[in-house]
N, C-alpha and C positions, 0 to 999 in steps of 0.2 A: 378115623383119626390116623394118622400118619404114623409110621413106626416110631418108636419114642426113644429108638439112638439115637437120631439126630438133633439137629438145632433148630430144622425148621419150621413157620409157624404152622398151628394145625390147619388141613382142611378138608375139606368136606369128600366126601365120596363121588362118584361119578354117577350124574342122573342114570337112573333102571330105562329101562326101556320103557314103551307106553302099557299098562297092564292095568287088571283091576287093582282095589284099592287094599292091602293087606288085613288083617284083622289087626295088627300092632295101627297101623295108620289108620283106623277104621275107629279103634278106640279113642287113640290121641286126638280126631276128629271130635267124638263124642265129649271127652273133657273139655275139651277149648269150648264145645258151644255151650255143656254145662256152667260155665265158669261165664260167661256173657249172658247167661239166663240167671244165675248167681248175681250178678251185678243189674240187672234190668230191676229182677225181683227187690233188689235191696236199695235201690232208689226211686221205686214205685211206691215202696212200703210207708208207712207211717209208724210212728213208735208202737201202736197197737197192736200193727198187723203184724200174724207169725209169717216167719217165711221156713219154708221146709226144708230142711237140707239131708244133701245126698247120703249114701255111704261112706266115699269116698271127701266128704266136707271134712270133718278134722285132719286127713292127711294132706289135704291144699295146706289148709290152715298152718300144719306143722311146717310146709315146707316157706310159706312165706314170711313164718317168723326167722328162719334159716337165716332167709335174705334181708330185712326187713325186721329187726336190728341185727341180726346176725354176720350180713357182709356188707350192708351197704352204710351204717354207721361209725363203724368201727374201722374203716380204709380209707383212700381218700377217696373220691368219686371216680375218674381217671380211672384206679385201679379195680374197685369194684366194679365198675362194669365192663372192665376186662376178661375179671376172672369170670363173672356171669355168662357174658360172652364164650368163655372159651368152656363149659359147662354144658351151656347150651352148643356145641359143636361136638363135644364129646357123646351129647346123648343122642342128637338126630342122627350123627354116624350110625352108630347101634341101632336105632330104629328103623334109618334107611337101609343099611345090611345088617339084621342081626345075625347071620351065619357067618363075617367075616370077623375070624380073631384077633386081627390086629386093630379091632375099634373096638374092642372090650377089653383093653388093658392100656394102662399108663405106668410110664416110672418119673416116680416122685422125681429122678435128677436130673430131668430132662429138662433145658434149659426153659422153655416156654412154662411148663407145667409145675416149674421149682416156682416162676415168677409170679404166676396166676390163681395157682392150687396151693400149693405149700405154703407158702412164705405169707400171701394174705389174712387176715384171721377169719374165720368162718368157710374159708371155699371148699377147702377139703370135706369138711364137715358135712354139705351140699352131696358130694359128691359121694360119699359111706348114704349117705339118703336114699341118695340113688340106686344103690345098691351095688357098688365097689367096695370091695372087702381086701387089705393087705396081704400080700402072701410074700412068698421068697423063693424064685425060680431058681436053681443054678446061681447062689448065692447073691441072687439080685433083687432086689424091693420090685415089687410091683405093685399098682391096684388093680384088680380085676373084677370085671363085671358077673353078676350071678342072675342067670337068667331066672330065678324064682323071684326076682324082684323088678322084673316089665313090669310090673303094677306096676311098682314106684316109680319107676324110671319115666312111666307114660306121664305120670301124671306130676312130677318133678317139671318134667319138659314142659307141660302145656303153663306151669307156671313162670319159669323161666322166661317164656315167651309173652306171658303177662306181663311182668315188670320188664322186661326190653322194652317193649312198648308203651309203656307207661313212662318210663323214666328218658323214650325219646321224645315225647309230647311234651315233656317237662324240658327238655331241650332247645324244643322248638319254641314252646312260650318265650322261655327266658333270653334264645336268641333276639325275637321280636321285640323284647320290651326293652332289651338294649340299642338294640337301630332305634327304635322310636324314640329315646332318651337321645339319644346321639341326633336325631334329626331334627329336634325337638330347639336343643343345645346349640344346634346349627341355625336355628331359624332366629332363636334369641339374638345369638352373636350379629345375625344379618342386618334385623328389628335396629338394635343398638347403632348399629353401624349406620344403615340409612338414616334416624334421626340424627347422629354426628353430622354426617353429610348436610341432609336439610337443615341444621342448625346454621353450620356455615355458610351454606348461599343465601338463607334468610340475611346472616351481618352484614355479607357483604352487598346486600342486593340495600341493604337499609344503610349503609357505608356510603355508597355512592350516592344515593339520592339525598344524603345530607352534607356532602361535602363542595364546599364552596366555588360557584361555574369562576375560570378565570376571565382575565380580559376586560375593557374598562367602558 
């Protein structure tokens, strides 16, 4: 995350070099496929069948009720997936460097993070999940990150990255089903149009051959 004096918007850290795969991304690997084996099992299933769930199942759980009524019904859409957006850039910062301290801290009055964190209802909320706790530096607000909470923070993120994804699919549907409407409406109009057409060269094709040859 970018220092949180300025105005500008967040972004992301600079790719590492090529190396192995850390234990923090080693995990958040682990959750993501958990969480697709979670979904496999749960639409393979039938009402009878149990399905097992992990350790870590109730804290997905808590965190998608977060989002899910927690920010994504109570904003506008637009906004909510802003702020999720900008959540999930807070937390891969962290994960991609968690030695650097300026991606484990925010201030609330940072133009960006007033907009997306604060001001939305539920994002903050998201973000204390993750494990940012309020403090006050040199009489300043901050939130800062506690690294006894990369549990959560890992497993926040692989959520986070659930609903992005989920809610761009739903994007992409509803783009589709608007052009299809819209081509749809298009063809109508055309339909309509060429019968107008063929109506009138039928009259007048039937015009001419009833009306009277002159000449005696």
């Amino acid at each position: 995350m970018q220092n949180t004096t300025d105005t500008e918007p967040l972004s992301q850290s600079p790719p590492r070099s090529p190396s192995s795969p850390s234990a923090r991304e080693a995990r958040l690997a682990a959750i993501q496929n958990r969480l697709a084996h979670e979904h496999a099992e749960a639409a393979s299933s039938g009402p009878s069948n149990y399905v097992p769930f992990d350790a870590d199942h109730e804290k997905r759980q808590e965190f998608r009720r977060l989002i899910d009524p927690g920010i994504l019904r109570v904003n506008r859409k637009e906004q909510a997936l802003a702020s999720l957006q900008t959540l999930l850039t807070i937390a891969e910062n962290i994960i991609r460097e968690p030695d650097n301290p300026k991606f484990k801290q925010f201030k609330p009055t940072n133009s960006r993070i007033k907009r997306d964190l604060v001001d939305p209802k539920g994002a903050l909320e998201y973000a204390i999940a993750l494990g940012f706790r309020d403090e006050v530096h040199d009489f300043q607000p901050l939130y800062v990150f506690k690294d006894k909470h990369m549990s959560d923070l890992l497993i926040g993120t692989a959520i986070l990255k659930e609903v992005m994804h989920t809610e761009a699919e739903k994007q992409e549907r509803e783009e589709r089903r608007v052009k299809l409407q819209k081509e749809e409406e298009q063809a109508r109009v055309e339909k309509v149009k060429k019968a107008f057409m063929d109506d009138r060269k039928t009259k007048l094709l039937n015009d001419q051959r009833t009306r009277p040859s002159g000449g005696t």
